[in-house]
Each structure stands twice: as structure tokens, then as C-alpha cells.
C-alpha positions as CSV (number, residue, x, y, z in Angstrom):
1,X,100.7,114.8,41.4
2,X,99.1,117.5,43.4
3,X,96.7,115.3,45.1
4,X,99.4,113.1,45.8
5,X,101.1,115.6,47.6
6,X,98.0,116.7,49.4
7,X,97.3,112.8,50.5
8,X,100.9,112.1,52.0
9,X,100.9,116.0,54.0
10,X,97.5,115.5,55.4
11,X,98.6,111.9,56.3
12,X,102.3,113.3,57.7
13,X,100.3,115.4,59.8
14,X,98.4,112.2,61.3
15,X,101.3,111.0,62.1
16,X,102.7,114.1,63.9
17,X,100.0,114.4,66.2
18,X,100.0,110.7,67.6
19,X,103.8,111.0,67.7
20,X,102.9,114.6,70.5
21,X,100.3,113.1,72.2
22,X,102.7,109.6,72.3
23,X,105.3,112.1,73.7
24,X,102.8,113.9,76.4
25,X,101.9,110.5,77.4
26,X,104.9,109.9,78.4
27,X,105.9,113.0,80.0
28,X,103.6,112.4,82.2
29,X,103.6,108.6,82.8
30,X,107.0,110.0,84.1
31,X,106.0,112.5,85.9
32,X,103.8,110.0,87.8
33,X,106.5,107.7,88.5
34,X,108.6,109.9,89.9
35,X,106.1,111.7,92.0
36,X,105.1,108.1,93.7
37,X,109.0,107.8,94.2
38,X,108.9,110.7,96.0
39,X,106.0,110.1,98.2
40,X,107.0,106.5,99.1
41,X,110.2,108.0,100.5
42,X,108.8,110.3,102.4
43,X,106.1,107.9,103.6
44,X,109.2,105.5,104.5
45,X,111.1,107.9,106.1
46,X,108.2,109.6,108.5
47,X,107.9,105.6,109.7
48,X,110.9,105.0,110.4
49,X,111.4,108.1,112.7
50,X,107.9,106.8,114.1
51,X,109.4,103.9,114.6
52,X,113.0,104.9,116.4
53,X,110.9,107.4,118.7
54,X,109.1,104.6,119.5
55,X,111.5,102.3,120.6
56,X,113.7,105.0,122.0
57,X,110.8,105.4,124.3
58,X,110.6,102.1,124.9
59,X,114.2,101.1,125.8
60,X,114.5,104.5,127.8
61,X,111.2,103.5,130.0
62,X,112.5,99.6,131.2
């Protein structure tokens, strides 16, 4: 009985630490995602005030 017990913690505790590092994974697959959100937008948003400069310049200069 005791070695029974001592088979299903050890193997509890198997499972506990692929369930964290499953979680940590995905804390920072998240993390990822949104932080290449974020630099796409500001990527898209420094050209497209590049790009309205540029063709305020343009129209202004004719």
C-alpha cells in the first residue's frame, strides 16, 4: 500500500512539472505574439507618416 502511494505521488509530481513548464511555455509564446503585435504597429505607423510627409512634399513642390 505504501509503495503504491509512493508510485502515484512521485508520478503526480511528473505530471505537475510538465503541466508549469506547459504553462511557462505559454506565457511566453504569448508574450511573443503580443510583442510582434506591437512592433508591427509601430513599424506601420512610422511608414505611413514616411509616407504622408512624403507626398505632402511632393504635392506641395508641383
Amino acid at each position: 500500500m505504501f509503495n503504491f502511494l509512493k508510485r502515484k505521488l512521485k508520478s503526480q509530481k511528473g505530471a505537475m512539472d510538465k503541466i508549469l513548464v506547459t504553462l511557462l511555455l505559454v506565457v511566453i509564446g504569448v508574450g511573443l505574439v503580443v510583442g510582434l503585435q506591437t512592433w508591427i504597429g509601430d513599424q506601420k505607423n512610422t511608414l505611413q507618416k514616411s509616407a504622408n510627409g512624403a507626398i505632402t512634399n511632393a504635392t506641395t513642390n508641383m
